[in-house]
C-alpha positions in Angstrom: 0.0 0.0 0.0 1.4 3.7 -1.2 -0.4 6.4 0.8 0.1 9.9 -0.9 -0.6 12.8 -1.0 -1.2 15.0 -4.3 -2.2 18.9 -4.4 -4.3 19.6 -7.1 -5.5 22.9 -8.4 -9.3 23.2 -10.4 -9.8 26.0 -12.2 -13.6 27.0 -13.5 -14.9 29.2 -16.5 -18.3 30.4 -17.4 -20.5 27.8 -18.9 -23.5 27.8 -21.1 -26.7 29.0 -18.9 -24.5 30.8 -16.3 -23.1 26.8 -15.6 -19.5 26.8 -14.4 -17.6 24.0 -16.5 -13.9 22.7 -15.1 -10.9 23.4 -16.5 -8.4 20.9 -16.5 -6.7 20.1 -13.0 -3.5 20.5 -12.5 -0.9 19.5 -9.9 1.3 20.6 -7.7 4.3 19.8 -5.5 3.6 21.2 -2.6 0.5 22.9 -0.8 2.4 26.1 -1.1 2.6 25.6 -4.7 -1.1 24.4 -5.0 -2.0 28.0 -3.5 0.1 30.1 -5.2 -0.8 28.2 -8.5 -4.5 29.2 -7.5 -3.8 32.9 -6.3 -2.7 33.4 -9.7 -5.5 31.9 -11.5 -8.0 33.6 -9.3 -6.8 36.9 -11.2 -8.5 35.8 -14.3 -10.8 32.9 -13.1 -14.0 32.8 -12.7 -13.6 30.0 -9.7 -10.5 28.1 -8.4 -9.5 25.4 -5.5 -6.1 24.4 -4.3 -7.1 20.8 -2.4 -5.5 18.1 -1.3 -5.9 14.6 -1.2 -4.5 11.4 0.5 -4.7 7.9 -0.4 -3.6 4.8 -2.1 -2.4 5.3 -5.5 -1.8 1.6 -6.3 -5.8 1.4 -5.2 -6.4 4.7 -7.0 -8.6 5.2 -3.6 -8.3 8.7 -2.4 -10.0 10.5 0.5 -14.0 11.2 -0.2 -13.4 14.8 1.0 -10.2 16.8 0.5 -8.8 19.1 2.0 -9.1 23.0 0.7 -6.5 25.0 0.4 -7.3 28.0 -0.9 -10.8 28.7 -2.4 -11.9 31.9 -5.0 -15.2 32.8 -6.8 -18.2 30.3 -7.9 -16.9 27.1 -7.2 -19.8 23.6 -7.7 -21.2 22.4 -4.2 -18.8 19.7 -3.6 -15.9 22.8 -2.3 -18.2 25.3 -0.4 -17.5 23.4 2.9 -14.1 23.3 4.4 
């Protein structure tokens, strides 16, 4: 079993309707990097998340709710608790 941990950074445009739709994810090597990789996107974004997320990558099973980061703008309901 190989427990990890990955920082990942969503970014979110405007959709059709006023819908958001995900960008693609990108990540990073540290949390530090995760939020500075967000802070920069929020400039332009209409929604970004720096998260992170542990688990077992041979399993590809990863936690059910990660951890946030850094949060900006409209984000979906899955990242409006912490």
């Amino acid at each position: 079993m190989a427990i990890e941990t990955l920082y990942v950074v969503q970014s979110f445009k405007a959709g059709a309707r006023g819908s958001l739709k995900a960008e693609q994810a990108t990540q990073s090597k540290s949390a530090e990097m995760a939020i500075r990789t967000a802070e920069r996107l929020a400039e332009h974004k209409i929604g970004v998340v720096a998260f992170s997320t542990t688990g077992d990558a041979e399993a590809g099973e990863y936690d059910d709710e990660p951890k946030i980061l850094f949060k900006f703008g409209r984000l979906p309901s899955q990242f409006s608790g912490d």
